[in-house]
C-alpha positions in Angstrom: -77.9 -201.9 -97.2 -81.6 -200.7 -97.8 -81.9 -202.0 -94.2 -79.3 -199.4 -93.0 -81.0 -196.7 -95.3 -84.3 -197.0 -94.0 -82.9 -197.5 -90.7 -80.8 -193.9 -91.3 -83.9 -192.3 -92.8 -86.7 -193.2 -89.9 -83.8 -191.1 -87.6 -83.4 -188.3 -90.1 -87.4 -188.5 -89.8 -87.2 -188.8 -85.9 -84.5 -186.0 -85.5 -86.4 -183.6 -88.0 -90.1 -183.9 -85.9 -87.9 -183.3 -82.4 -86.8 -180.3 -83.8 -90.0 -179.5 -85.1 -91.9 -179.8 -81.6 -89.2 -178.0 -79.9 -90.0 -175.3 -82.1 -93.7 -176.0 -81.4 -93.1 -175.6 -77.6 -91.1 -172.6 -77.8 -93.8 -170.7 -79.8 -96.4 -171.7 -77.8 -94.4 -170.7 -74.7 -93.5 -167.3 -76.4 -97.8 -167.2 -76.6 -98.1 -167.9 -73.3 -95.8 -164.8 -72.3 -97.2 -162.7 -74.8 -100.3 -163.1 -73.8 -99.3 -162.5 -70.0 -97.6 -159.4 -70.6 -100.8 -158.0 -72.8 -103.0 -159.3 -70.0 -101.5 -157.5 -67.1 -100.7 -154.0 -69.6 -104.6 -154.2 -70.2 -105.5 -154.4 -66.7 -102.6 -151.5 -65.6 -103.8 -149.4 -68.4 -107.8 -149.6 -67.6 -106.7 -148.9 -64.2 -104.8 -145.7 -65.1 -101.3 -146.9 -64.4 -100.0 -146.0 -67.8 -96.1 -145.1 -67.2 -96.2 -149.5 -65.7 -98.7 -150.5 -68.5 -95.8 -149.1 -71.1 -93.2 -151.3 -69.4 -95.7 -154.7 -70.3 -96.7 -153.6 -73.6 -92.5 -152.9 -74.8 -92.1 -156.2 -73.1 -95.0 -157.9 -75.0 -93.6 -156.5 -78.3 -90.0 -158.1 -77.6 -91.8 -161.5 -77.8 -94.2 -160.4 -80.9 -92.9 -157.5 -82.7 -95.7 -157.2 -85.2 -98.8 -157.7 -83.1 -101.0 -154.1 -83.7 -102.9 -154.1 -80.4 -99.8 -154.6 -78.2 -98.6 -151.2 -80.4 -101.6 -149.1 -80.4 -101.6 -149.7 -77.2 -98.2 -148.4 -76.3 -98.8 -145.4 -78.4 -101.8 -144.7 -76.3 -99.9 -145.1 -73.2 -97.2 -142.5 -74.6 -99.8 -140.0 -75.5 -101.5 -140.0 -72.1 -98.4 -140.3 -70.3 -96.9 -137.0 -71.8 -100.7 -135.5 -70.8 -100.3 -136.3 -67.7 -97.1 -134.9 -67.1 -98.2 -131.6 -69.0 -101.1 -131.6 -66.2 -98.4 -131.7 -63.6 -96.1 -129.3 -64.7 -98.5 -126.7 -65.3 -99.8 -127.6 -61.8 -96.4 -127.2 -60.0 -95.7 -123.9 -61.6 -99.1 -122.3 -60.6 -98.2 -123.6 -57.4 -94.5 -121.9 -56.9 -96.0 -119.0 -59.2 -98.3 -118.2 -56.1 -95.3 -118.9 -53.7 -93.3 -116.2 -55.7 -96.1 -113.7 -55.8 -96.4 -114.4 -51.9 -92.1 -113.4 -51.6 -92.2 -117.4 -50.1 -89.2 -117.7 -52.2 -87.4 -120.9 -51.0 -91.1 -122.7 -50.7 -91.0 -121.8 -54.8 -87.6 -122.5 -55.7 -88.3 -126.1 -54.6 -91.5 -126.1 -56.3 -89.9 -124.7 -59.6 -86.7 -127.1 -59.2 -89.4 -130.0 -59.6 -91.2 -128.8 -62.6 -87.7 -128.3 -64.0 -87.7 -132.1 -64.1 -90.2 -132.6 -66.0 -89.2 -130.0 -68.5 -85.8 -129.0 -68.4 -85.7 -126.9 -71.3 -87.9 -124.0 -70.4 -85.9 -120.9 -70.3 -88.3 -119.3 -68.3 -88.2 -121.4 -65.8 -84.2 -121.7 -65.7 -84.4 -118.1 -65.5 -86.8 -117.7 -62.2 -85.0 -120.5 -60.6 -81.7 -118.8 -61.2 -83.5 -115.4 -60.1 -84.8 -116.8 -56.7 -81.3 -118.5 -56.2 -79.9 -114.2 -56.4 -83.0 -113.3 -54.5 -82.3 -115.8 -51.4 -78.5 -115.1 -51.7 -78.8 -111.1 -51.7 -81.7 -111.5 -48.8 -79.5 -113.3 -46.5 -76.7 -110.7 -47.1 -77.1 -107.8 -49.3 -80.3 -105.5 -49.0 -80.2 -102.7 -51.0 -80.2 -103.4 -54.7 -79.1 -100.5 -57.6 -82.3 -101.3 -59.7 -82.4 -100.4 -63.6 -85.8 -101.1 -64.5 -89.2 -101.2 -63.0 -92.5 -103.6 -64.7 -95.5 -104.4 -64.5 -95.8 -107.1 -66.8 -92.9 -109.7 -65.9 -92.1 -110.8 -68.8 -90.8 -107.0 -69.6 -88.6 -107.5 -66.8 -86.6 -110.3 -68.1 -86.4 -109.2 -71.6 -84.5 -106.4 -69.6 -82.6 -109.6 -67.7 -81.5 -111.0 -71.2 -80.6 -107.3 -72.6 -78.2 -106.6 -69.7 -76.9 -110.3 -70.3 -75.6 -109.9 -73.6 -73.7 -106.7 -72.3 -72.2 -108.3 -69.8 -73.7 -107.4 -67.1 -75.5 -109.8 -64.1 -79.0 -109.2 -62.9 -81.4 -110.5 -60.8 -85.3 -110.2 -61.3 -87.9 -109.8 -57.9 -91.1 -108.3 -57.1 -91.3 -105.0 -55.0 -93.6 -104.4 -52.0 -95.3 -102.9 -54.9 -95.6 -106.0 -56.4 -93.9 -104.3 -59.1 -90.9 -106.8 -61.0 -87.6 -105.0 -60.5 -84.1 -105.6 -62.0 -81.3 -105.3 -60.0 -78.0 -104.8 -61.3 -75.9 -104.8 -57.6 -76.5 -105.2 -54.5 -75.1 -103.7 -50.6 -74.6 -103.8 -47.0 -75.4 -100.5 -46.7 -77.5 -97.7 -48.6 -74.3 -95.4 -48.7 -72.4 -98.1 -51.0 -75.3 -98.2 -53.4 -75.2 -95.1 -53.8 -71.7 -94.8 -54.2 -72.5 -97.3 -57.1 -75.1 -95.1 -58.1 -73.0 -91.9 -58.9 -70.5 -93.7 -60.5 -72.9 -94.8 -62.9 -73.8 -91.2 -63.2 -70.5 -90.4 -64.2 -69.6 -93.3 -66.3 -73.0 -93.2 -68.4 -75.4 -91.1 -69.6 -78.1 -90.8 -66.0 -80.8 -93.3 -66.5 -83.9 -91.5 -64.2 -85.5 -95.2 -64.1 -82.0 -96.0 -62.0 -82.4 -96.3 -58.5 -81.6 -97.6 -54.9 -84.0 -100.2 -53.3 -84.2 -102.1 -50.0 -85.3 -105.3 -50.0 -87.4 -106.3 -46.7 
């Protein structure tokens, strides 16, 4: 009987140090990956390449959740990532700002459409994409415009935009040959129908002298 026992305990001894090197092997392959990952997300980061470097250092982190560098790190990455793309976006909208300026309107939309990618939130933006998306439709077709406001400063023009808006009424904002910003409430085939327009507004409201008809080149 203490035969048997001894025999039973030298495998519960045996069985219990398997387990324990298995163990041992795993961690020190979950090292060995760790370590890999941080490696390359070092070298990627050093080099600039911080939206890759991101992808190592969240994939370091799955196999050590707790280690601080792997985590600095990846905050670092994040910071100059949303820098970066900050950079870029103010980059593209200079770009398709000049386009505008320069009536290169479906060179701009493009432009404008990517920056909208990066931030897709900016209501000024949605509001000169959706302007140059009137613009290109009324060019094409329609060009003389019943215009209710005339600005300098842009920004004047669509406060006008979001005014007319809330009152139910469309408008589209675009630079004269003046380079003044115009707001156009309807558009024509033909100067006699926006004028037609015109004097029915006459009639129906109180005669705005800032209302007038405009043909777009």
């Amino acid at each position: 009987m203490k035969i048997l026992k001894k025999t039973k305990s030298i495998y519960q001894l045996l069985f219990l140090v398997s387990i324990s090197l298995i163990l041992a092997s795993c961690s020190s392959k979950d090292k060995k990956a760790y370590k890999k990952e941080v490696v390359i997300a070092d070298s990627l980061f050093k080099n600039n390449e911080f939206e890759i470097a991101k992808i190592y250092y969240e994939n370091a982190l799955k196999v050590n959740k707790s280690d601080s560098h792997a985590k600095n790190q990846l905050l670092k990455a994040e910071e100059l990532i949303a820098i970066k793309q900050n950079n870029k976006y103010d980059d593209l909208i200079k770009q398709a700002d000049t386009l505008l300026e320069n009536k290169e309107y479906e060179k701009a939309k493009k432009i404008y459409l990517e920056a909208s990618k990066i931030k897709s939130n900016e209501n000024n933006l949605t509001e000169k994409i959706n302007s140059i998306t009137k613009i290109l439709d009324i060019k094409n077709s329609k060009p003389y415009h019943v215009i209710v406001g005339s600005y300098e400063i842009e920004s004047n023009a669509y406060a006008l935009q979001r005014k007319l808006k809330k009152q139910n009424t469309e408008s589209t904002v675009f630079k004269s040959h003046q380079n003044n910003h115009l707001v156009s409430i309807k558009s024509f085939n033909t100067l006699n129908q926006a004028y037609n327009h015109l004097y029915q507004m006459e009639e129906e409201y109180d005669f705005n002298p800032e209302t007038w008809v405009y043909k777009m080149k």
